[in-house]
C-alpha positions in Angstrom: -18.2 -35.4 -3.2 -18.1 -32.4 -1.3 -18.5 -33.7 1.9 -15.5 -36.4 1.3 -13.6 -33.4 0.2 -13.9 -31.3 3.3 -13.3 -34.8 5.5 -10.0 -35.4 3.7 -9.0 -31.7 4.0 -10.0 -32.2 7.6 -7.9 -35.4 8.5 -5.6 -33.8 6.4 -5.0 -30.3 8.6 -5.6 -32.3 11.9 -2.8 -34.9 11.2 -0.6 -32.4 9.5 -0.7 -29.7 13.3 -1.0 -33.2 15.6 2.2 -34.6 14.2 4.4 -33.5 12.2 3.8 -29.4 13.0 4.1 -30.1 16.6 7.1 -32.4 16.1 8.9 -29.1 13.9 8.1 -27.2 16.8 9.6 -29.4 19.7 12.7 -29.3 17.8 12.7 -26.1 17.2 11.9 -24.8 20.7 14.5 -27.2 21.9 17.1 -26.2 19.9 16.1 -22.7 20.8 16.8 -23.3 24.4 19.6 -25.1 24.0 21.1 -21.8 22.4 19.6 -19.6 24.9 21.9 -21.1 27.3 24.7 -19.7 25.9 23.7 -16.4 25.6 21.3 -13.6 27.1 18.7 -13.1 24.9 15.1 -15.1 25.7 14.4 -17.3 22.5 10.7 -16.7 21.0 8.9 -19.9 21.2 7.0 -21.3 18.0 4.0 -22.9 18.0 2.9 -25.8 15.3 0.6 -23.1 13.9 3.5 -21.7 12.2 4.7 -24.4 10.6 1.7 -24.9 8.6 0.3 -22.8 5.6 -1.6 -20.0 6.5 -3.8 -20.6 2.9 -4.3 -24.1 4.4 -5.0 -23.5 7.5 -7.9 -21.3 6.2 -9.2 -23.5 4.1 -8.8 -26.6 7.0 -11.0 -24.0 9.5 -13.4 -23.5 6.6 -14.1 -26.9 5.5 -14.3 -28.1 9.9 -16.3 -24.7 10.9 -13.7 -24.2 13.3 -12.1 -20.5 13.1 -11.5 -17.9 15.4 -13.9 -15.4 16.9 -14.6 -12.5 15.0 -16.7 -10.3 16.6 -14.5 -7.9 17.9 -17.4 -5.5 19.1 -18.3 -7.8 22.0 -14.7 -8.5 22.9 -14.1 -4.7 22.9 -17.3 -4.1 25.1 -16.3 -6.6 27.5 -12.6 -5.0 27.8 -14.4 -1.8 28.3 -16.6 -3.4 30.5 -13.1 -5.0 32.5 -11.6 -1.1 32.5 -9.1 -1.7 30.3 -7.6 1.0 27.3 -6.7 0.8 24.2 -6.9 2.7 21.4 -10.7 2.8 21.3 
């Protein structure tokens, strides 16, 4: 049960971003520039990431093992390594 649980919460997240998340976005962004045209200011771009729910999008990288890197020690080393600063 488990496993058919984390494959529908999978399909789920997947088809959720891939269509209807990137649709909100396209209009969005497309409204967005259609309004920038008419004015000076540079519109922020969204992404479909935003348009879904950050509790369900933790649960969707969970359940698929798909997340974002966390170990910020080696990214740090390798900006040190690059010559970059920050507030280390």
């Amino acid at each position: 049960m488990r496993e058919l649980r984390r494959q529908k919460t999978a399909q789920e997240y997947h088809e959720h971003r891939n269509r209807w998340a990137f649709l909100a976005a396209a209009v969005t962004n497309g409204a967005l520039i259609v309004a920038s045209m008419f004015s000076r200011r540079k519109p922020k771009l969204t992404s479909p990431d935003d348009f879904i729910d950050k509790r369900f999008r933790r649960l969707a990288e969970r359940a698929t093992g798909e997340s974002r890197p966390t170990d910020w020690d080696s990214l740090i080393a390798d900006a040190k390594a690059k010559g970059l600063r920050g507030p280390w």
